[in-house]
C-alpha positions as CSV (number, residue, x, y, z in Angstrom):
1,X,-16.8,-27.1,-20.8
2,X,-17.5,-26.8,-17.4
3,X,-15.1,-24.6,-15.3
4,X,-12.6,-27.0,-12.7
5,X,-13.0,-26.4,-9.2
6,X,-10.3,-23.9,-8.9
7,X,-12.1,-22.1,-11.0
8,X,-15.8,-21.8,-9.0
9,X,-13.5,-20.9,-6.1
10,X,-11.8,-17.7,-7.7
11,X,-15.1,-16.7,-8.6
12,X,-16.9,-17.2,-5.4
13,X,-14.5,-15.1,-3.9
14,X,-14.7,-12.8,-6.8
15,X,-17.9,-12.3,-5.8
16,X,-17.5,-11.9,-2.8
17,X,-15.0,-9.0,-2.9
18,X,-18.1,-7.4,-5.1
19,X,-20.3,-8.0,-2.3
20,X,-17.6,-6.3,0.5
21,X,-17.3,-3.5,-2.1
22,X,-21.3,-2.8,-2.3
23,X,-21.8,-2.8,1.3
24,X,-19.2,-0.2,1.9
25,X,-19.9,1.9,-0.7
26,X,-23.5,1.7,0.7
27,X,-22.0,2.2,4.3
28,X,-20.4,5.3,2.8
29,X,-23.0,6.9,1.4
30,X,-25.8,6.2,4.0
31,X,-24.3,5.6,7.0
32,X,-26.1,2.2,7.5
33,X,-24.7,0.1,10.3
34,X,-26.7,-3.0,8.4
35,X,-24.6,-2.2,5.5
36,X,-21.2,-2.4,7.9
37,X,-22.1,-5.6,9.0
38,X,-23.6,-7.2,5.7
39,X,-19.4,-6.6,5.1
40,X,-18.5,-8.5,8.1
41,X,-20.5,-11.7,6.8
42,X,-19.0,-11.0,3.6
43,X,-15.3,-11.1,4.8
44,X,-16.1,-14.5,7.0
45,X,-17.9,-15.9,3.3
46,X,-14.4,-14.4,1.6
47,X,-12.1,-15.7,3.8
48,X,-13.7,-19.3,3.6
49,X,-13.9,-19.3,0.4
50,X,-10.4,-17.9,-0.8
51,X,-8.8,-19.8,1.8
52,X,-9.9,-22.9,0.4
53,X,-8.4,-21.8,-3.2
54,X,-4.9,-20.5,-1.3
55,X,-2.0,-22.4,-2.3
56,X,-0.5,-24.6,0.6
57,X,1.9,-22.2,1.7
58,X,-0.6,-19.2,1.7
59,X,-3.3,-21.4,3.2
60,X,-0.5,-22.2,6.2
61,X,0.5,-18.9,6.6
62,X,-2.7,-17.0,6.6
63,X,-3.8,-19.9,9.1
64,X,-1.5,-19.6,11.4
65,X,-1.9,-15.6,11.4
66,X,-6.0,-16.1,11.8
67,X,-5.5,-18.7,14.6
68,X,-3.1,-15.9,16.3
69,X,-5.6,-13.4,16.0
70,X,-8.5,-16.0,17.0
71,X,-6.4,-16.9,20.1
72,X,-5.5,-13.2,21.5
73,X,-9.3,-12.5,20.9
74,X,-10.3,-15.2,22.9
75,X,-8.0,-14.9,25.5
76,X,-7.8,-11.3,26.4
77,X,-11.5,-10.9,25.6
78,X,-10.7,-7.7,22.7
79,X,-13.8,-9.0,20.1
80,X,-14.3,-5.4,19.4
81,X,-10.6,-5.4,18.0
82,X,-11.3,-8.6,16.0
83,X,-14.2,-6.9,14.4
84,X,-12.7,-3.5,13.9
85,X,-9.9,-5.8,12.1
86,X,-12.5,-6.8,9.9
87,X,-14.0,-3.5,9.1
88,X,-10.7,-2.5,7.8
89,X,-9.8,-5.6,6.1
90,X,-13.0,-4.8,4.1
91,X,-12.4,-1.1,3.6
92,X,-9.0,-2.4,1.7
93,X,-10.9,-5.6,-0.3
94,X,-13.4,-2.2,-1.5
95,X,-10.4,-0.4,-2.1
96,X,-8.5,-3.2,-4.2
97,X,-12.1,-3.6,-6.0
98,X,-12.1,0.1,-6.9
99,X,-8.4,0.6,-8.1
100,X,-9.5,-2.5,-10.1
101,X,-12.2,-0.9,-11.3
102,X,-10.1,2.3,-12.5
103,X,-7.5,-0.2,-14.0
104,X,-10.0,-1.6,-16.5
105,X,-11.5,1.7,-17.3
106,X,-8.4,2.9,-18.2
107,X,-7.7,0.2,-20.2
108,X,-10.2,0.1,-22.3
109,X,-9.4,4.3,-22.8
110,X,-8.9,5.3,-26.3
111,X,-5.5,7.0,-24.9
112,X,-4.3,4.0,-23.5
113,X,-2.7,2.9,-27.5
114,X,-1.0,6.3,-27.4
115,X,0.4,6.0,-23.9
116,X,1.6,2.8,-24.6
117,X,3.8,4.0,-27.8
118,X,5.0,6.7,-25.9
119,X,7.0,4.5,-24.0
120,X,7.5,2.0,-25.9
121,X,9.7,4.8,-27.7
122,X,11.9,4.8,-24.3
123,X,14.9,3.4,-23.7
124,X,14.9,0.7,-20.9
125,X,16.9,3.4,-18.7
126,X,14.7,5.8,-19.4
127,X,11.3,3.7,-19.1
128,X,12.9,3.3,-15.5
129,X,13.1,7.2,-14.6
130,X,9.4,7.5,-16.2
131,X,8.1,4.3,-14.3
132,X,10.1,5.5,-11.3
133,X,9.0,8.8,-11.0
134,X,4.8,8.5,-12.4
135,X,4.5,5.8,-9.3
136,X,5.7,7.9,-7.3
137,X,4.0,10.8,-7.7
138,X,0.5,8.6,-8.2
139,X,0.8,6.4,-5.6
140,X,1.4,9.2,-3.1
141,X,-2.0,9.9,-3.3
142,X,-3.5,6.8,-4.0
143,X,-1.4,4.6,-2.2
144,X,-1.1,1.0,-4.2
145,X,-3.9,2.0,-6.2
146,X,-1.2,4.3,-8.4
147,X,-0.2,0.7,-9.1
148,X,-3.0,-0.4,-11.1
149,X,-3.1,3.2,-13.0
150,X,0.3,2.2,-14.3
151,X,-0.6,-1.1,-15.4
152,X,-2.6,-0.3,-18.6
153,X,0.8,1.6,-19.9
154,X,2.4,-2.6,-20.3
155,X,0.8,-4.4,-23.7
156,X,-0.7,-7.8,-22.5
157,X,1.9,-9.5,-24.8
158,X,4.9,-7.8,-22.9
159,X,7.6,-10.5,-22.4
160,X,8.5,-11.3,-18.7
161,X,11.4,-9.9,-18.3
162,X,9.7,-6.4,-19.3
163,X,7.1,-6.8,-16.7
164,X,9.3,-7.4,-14.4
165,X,11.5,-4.8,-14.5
166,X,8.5,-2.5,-14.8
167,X,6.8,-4.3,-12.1
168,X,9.9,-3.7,-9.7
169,X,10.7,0.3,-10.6
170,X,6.6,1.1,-10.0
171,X,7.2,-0.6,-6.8
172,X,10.5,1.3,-5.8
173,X,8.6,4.4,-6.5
174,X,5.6,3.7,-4.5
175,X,7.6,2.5,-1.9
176,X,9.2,5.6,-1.6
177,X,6.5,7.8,-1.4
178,X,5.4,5.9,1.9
179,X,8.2,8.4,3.1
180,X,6.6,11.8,3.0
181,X,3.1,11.3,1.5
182,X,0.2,13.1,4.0
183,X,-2.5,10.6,2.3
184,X,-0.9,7.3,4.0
185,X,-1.8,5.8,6.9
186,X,1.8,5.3,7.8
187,X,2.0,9.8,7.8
188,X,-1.3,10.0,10.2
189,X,0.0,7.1,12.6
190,X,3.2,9.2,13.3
191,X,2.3,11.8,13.8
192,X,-0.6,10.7,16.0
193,X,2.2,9.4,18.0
194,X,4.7,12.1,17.9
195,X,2.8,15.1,18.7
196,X,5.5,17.5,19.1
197,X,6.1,17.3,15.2
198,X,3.9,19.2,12.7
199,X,2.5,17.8,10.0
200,X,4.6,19.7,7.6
201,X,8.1,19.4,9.3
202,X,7.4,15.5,8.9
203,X,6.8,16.0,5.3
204,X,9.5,17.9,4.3
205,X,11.9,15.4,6.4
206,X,10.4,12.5,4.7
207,X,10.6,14.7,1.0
208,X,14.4,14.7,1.8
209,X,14.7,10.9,1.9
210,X,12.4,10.0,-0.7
211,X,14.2,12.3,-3.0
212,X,17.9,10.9,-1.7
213,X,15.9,7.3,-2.4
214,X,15.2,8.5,-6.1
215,X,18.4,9.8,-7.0
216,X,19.6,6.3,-5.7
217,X,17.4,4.6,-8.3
218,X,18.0,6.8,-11.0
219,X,22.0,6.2,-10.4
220,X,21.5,2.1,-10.6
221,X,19.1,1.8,-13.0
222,X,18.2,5.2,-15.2
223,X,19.7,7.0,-18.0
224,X,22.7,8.9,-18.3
225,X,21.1,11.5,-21.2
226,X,18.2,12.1,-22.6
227,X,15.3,14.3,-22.1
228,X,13.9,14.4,-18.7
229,X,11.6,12.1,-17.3
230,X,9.6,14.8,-15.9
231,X,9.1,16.5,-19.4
232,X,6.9,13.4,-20.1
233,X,4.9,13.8,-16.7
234,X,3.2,16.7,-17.5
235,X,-0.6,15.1,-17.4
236,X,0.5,13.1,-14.3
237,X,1.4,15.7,-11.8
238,X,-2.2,17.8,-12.9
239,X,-3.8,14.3,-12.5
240,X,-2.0,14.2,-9.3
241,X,-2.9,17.6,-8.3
242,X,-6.8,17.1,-8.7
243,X,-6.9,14.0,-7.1
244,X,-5.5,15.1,-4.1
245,X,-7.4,18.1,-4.0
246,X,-10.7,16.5,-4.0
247,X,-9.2,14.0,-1.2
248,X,-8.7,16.6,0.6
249,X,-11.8,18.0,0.4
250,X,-14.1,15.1,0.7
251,X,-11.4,14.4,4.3
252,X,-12.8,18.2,5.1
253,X,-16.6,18.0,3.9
254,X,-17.5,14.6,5.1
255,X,-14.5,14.1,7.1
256,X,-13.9,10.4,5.1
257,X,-10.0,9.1,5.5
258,X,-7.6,8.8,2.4
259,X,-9.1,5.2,1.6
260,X,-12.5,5.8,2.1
261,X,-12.3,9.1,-0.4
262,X,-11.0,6.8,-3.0
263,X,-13.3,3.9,-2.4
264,X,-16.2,6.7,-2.6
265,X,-14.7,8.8,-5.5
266,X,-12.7,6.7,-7.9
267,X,-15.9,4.4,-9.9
268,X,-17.6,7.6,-11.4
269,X,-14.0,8.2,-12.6
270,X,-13.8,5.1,-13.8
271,X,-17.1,5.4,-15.4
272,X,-16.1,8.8,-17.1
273,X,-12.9,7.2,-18.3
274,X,-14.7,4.2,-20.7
275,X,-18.0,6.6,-20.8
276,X,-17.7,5.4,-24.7
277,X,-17.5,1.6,-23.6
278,X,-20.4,2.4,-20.9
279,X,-22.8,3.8,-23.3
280,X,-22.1,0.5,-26.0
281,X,-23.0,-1.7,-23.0
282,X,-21.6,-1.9,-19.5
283,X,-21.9,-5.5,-19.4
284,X,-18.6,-6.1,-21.3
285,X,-16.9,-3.6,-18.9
286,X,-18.3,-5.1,-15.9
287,X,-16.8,-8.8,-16.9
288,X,-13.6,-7.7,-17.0
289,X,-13.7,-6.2,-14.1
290,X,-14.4,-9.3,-12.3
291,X,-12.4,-11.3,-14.3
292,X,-10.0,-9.1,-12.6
293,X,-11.1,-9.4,-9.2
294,X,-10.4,-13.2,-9.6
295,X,-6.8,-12.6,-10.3
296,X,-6.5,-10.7,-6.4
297,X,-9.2,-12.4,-5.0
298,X,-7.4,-15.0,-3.1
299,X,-4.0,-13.3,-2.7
300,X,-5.9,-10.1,-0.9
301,X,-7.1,-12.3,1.9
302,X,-3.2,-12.7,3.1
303,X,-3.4,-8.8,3.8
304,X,-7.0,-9.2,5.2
305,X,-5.9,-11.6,7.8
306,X,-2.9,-9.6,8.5
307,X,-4.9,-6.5,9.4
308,X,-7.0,-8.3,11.6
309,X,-3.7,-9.5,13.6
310,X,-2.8,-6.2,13.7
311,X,-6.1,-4.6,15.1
312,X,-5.8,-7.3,18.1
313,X,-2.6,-6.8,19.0
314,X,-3.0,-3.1,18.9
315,X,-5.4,-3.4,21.5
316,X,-2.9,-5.3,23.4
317,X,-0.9,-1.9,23.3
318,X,-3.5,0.2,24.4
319,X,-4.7,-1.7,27.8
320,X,-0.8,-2.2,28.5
321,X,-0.4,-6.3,28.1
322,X,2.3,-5.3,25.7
323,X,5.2,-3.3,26.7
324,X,8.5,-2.5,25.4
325,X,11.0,-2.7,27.9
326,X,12.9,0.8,28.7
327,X,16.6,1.6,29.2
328,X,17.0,1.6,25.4
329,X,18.0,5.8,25.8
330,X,22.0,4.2,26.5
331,X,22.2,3.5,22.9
332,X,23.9,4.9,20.5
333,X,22.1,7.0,18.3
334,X,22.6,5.2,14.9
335,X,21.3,2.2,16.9
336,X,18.0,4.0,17.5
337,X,17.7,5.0,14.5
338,X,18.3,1.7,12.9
339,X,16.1,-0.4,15.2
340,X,12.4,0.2,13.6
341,X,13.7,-0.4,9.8
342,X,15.1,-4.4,11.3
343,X,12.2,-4.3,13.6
344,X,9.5,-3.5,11.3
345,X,10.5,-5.3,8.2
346,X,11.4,-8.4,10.4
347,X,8.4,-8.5,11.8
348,X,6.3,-8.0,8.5
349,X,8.0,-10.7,6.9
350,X,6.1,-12.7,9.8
351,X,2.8,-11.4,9.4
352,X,2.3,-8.6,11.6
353,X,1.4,-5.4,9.7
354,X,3.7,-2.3,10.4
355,X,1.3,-0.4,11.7
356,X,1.6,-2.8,14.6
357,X,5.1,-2.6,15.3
358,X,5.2,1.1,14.3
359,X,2.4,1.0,17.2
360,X,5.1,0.1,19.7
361,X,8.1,1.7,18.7
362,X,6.9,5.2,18.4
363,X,6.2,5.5,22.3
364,X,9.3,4.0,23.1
365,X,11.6,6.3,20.5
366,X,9.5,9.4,21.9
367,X,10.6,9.2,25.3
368,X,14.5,9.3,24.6
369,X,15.4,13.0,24.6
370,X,18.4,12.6,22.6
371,X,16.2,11.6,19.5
372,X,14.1,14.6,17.8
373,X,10.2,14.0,17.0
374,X,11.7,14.5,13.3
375,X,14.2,11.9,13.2
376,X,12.0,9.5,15.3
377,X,9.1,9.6,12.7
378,X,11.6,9.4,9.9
379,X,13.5,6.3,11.0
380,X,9.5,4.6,11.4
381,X,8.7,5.6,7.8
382,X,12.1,4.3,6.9
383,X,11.0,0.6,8.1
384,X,7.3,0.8,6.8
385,X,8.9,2.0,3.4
386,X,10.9,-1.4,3.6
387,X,8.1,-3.3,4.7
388,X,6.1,-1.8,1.5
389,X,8.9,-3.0,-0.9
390,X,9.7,-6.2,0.7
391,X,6.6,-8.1,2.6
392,X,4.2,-9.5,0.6
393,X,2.0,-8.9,4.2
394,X,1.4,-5.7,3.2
395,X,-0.6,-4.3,-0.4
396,X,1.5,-3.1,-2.6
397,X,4.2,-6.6,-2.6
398,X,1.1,-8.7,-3.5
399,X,-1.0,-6.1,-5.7
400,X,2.3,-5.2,-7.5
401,X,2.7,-9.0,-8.7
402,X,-1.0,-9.4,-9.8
403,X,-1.7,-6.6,-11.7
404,X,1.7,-6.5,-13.6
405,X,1.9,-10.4,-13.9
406,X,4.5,-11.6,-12.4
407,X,5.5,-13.6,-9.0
408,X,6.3,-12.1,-5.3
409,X,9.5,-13.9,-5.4
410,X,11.1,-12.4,-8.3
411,X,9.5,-8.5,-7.4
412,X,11.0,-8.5,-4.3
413,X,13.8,-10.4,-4.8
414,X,17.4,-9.4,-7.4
415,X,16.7,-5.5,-8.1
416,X,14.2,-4.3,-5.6
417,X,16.0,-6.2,-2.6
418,X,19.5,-4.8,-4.2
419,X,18.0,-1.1,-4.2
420,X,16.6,-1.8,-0.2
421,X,19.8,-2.9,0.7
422,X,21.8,0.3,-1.0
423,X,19.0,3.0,0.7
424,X,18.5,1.8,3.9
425,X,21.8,2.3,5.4
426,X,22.4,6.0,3.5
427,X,18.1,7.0,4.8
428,X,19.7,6.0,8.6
429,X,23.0,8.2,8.0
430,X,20.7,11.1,6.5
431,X,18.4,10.7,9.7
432,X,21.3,10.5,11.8
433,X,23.0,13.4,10.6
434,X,19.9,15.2,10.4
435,X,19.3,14.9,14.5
436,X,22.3,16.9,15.8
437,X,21.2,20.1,13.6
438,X,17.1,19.8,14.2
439,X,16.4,21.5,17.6
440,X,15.5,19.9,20.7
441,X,12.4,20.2,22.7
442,X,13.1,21.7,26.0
């Protein structure tokens, strides 16, 4: 029976995602500017393609966002923006591609049967805590990517209900490690930005959130006894450990970013993980990876357009078209605080990526002396840690729902949006009671 037309669209931009993945791999590991723009044609193929298989509503939205970018382009005359948008929307479609490619390696793992009894054996409060905490600590180094090494640990005939409360405590945890983690883009924006701030005093500021947002999670939704969830973590943290060690070295060596490190290092992991599948035949292994890709394929390019927005409008920043307006140092403090986690997640529910908004803010938060360098990073995480949980504009919303099987709506919306709504005002309190004891630059 020959496949509907729904179907030849998923896989044409199945393949295309292969074909973005290939040419930055091979931009990687040459250097080849062909190979960087062989990925550009593949993104304007991809977003053809997947746009014709977007549902009405995606296909409006991710319209209006192109025709945004299109315009400013056009107008202002930034096409080196546009393209540099492109670049990185095809550094994340090689980056979904890989996690995808780790998610079916690790699926087809021998351990996989015992992992899966292991937590079966849980309670529901406890398979919280253990979900809760193993996102965490993975996706703070691989950002959404720890998302599709937890996905293998959910049997394929899970009922709904089970995936989605699984779905929505991976999420909390990821989202919470957007707080302190060194490997997101988020931590390097900041503190770009706020130069007055080490590296480490942002980290241990944000460490004191996520851990306030954890304890949070743990009191709605985990167990009251029990062993520890950590006792069960053991293999995570040293899989946590070496993974961000060899980020860290490849970001010293070759001086590749987070992303790229993963993109680069992740398939001969994936290939040593099913090395027993590989040497039967990798032909079986490579169908289900892109029988995978077909399930992201169209719902990436929502992202994709969304960092080319943000790319242009960036550039707005930079030559000065954009401006915040100034006098906002006669606030109060708890209003400062507050404004980039409405700002941000407000305007991410619209489209525009945080590290757009975060863009803007952190100039404007810098220059009001009573605010520290600390607090003002913190209060930016803050709203991109909301925009991670809540906006399906960014990854992790729309990654989340794929790979765990289950719709943006009901991820974002009931527990997750309950949890958001608890944290956010006791992070800004924390921050805000944090600013008076942190010392001021002179």
């Amino acid at each position: 029976m020959a496949p509907g037309p729904a179907a030849v669209v998923k896989r044409a931009a199945a393949a295309a995602l292969v074909a973005m993945w290939i040419c930055q791999e091979a931009a990687l590991l040459t250097g080849w500017e062909g190979a960087a723009f062989a990925g550009v044609a593949a993104f304007s193929l991809y977003f053809l393609v997947a746009l014709t298989g977007a549902r009405s509503s995606q296909r409006g939205v991710i319209a209006a966002v192109s025709c945004a970018a299109i315009g400013i382009t056009l107008h202002y005359h930034v096409s080196h923006a546009f393209l540099s948008g492109i670049e990185s929307a095809v550094l994340f479609a090689a980056f979904l591609a890989t996690m995808q490619m780790l998610r079916v390696a690790l699926e087809a793992s021998p351990l996989v049967g015992a992992m899966r009894t292991q937590f079966a054996g849980l309670s529901t409060a406890q398979q919280h805590d253990s979900t809760l905490l193993r996102a965490h600590l993975l996706s703070s180094v691989l950002g959404a990517g720890g998302l599709a090494v937890m996905a293998p640990l959910l049997a394929p005939d899970e009922p709904r209900e089970v995936r989605r409360a699984f779905a929505q405590s991976a999420l909390q945890g990821m989202s919470l490690s957007v707080l302190w983690s060194p490997f997101f883009v988020a931590m390097a924006v900041c503190t770009r930005f706020v130069r007055d701030v080490g590296l480490g005093a942002a980290i241990l500021e944000g460490v004191g959130m996520a851990l306030l947002g954890l304890g949070l999670s743990h009191f709605l939704h985990g167990a009251r006894s029990g062993p520890s969830p950590l006792s069960t973590l053991r293999r995570t943290l040293a899989e946590v450990a070496v993974l961000a060690a060899a980020i860290i070295l490849a970001n010293r060596i070759w001086g590749l970013s987070s992303l790229e490190a993963v993109v680069l290092g992740i398939p001969p992991v994936a290939l040593w993980t099913a090395r027993r599948q590989v040497a039967d035949g990798p032909s079986k292994l490579a169908r289900l990876w892109f029988v995978s890709l077909e399930s992201i394929a169209v719902e990436a390019l929502v992202v994709g357009a969304a960092l080319v927005l943000g790319e242009v409008f960036n550039e707005l920043l930079v030559r000065g078209i954009v401006s915040i307006p100034h006098g906002a140092d006669a606030w109060p403090i708890l209003a400062l605080i507050s404004l980039p986690p409405l700002l941000m997640l407000g305007s991410s529910l619209l489209g525009l990526h945080p590290i757009v908004s975060a863009s803007c803010l952190l100039p404007l938060l810098t220059s009001i002396a009573k605010l520290h360098g600390s607090v003002v990073i913190g209060s930016v995480l803050l709203g991109w840690m909301l925009c991670v949980a809540l906006s399906s504009f960014v990854v992790p919303v729309m990654y989340a729902a794929t790979v765990f099987g289950v719709s943006q709506r009901e991820l974002v919306l009931g527990r997750n949006l309950r949890f958001c709504a608890f944290f956010a005002p006791l992070a800004v309190l924390y921050l805000w009671a944090l600013n008076p004891l942190l010392p001021m630059a002179s």
